[in-house]
Every structure is written in C-alpha cells, then in structure tokens.
N, C-alpha and C positions, 0 to 999 in steps of 0.2 A: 491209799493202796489197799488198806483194809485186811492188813495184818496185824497179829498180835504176836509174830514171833517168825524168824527167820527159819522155822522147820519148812516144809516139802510140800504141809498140807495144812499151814497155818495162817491160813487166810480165807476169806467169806468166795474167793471165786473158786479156786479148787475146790469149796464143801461143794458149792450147789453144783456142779460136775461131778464131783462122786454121787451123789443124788442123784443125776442122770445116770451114773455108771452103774450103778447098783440094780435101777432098771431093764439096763441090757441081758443080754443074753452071749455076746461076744466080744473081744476085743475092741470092734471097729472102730467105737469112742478113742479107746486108746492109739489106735494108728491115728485117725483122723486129728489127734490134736498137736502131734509128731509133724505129720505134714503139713499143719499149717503153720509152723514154726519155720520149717524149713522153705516153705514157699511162700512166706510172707517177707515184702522189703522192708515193710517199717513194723517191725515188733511191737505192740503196744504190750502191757504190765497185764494183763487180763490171759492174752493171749498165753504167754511167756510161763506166768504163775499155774497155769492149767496143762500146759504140756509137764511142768516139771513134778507138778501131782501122779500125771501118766507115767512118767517113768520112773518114779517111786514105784505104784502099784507092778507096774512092768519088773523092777527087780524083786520085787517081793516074791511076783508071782515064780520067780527063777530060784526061790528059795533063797534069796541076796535080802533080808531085811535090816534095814539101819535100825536106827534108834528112836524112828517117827514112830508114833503109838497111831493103831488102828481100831476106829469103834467095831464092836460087835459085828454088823452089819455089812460092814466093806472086810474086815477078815475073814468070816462064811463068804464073800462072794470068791475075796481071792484063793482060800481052800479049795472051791469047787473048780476054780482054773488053774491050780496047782503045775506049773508046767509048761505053761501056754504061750508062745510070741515072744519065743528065742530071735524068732528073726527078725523081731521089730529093733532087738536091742543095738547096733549100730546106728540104726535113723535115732534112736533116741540119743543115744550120745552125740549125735551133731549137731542135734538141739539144742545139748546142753549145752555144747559150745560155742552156738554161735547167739543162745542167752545171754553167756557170760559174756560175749566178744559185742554185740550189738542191740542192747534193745531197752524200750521201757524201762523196764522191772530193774533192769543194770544200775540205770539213770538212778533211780528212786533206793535205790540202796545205797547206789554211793554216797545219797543226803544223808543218810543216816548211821548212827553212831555204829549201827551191827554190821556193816558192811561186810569187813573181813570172817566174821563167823557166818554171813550170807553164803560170802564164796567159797570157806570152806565143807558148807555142809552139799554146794552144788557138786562141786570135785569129789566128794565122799561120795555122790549118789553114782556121778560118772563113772568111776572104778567099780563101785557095786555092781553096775550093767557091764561092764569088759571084764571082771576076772571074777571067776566061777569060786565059790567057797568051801 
C-alpha cells in the first residue's frame, strides 16, 4: 500500500501527486482526481489514496484544516489558492464515500490493525468539506 500511517497524505502515492500538484497552476488535478473516483467501477488503492489527498488539500483550501501537517511547499501553494473550489466540495464528498462504501484502499485497511482510526480520520475529512468553520 505504501503507507506509513493512516493520515490523508501518508503514503508514497499522494506525495508524488502533490509533486504534480505543486506544479500546477490550478485546481484541475484536484477535480480530475474526484472524477475519477467517481467514474471509476473498480477502485483500485492508488486511485482512492490520491483523490482522498485532493480533498484534504480542497478543505484546507476552504480554510477547513485537520490535523494532517503540510510541508513548506504544498502550504505556500494552498496560501496562494486560499479560497478556491468551493464547488468541487460535494463531488469530493461522494468520493469519499463511495471510498469508504467500495474500493481498494477499503479492502486493504480492513487487513489491517488501523482500520477504524482509517475510517475515522476519512469521516473527519468528509465533515471538514460539508460544514464551514
């Protein structure tokens, strides 16, 4: 799986996509990784782990920050979007739940001992995108 911890952004596929994201210049990554959550039938752990990064960044950027820690680099980027893709934030929650209802990543955590602080830190992020702080 090539995690080291059940946060948002603790695992080697969401780095090297924020490594893409840092590149950008707009959201796009971020929608695009929403929609292929949503329009994918078989979820694989890759897919799943990298939309749940976007919508971490996505409520940051809404001024909604958990308790994930941000390098240097991905916090100057989300500073300068400060604001940005309020409206992405429903497709991201349906991500998230049909993450939790159907996929990969689901599979693979339910092997493992962290399961339930898995699931509670994805519900923690779902709320962070639906209710304004």
């Amino acid at each position: 799986m090539g995690a080291w911890g059940y946060g948002n952004l603790e695992n080697d596929s969401v780095l090297d996509w924020v490594e893409e994201l840092l590149e950008s210049n707009d959201l796009s990554l971020i929608s695009e990784a929403i929609d292929e959550v949503l329009e994918d039938d078989e979820l694989d752990a890759d897919t799943a782990s990298i939309a749940i990064g976007a919508a971490e960044v996505l409520a940051a950027l809404q001024g909604r920050h958990g308790e994930e820690a941000y390098d240097e680099e991905l916090a100057a980027w989300m500073k300068q979007r400060l604001g940005q893709g309020a409206d992405l934030l429903p497709k991201a929650q349906a991500a998230l739940t049909k993450i939790l209802d159907e996929s990969e990543l689901k599979t693979l955590w339910e092997e493992s001992e962290s399961y339930e602080e898995w699931v509670r830190t994805i519900k923690e992020l779902e709320q962070r995108l639906v209710n304004k702080r």
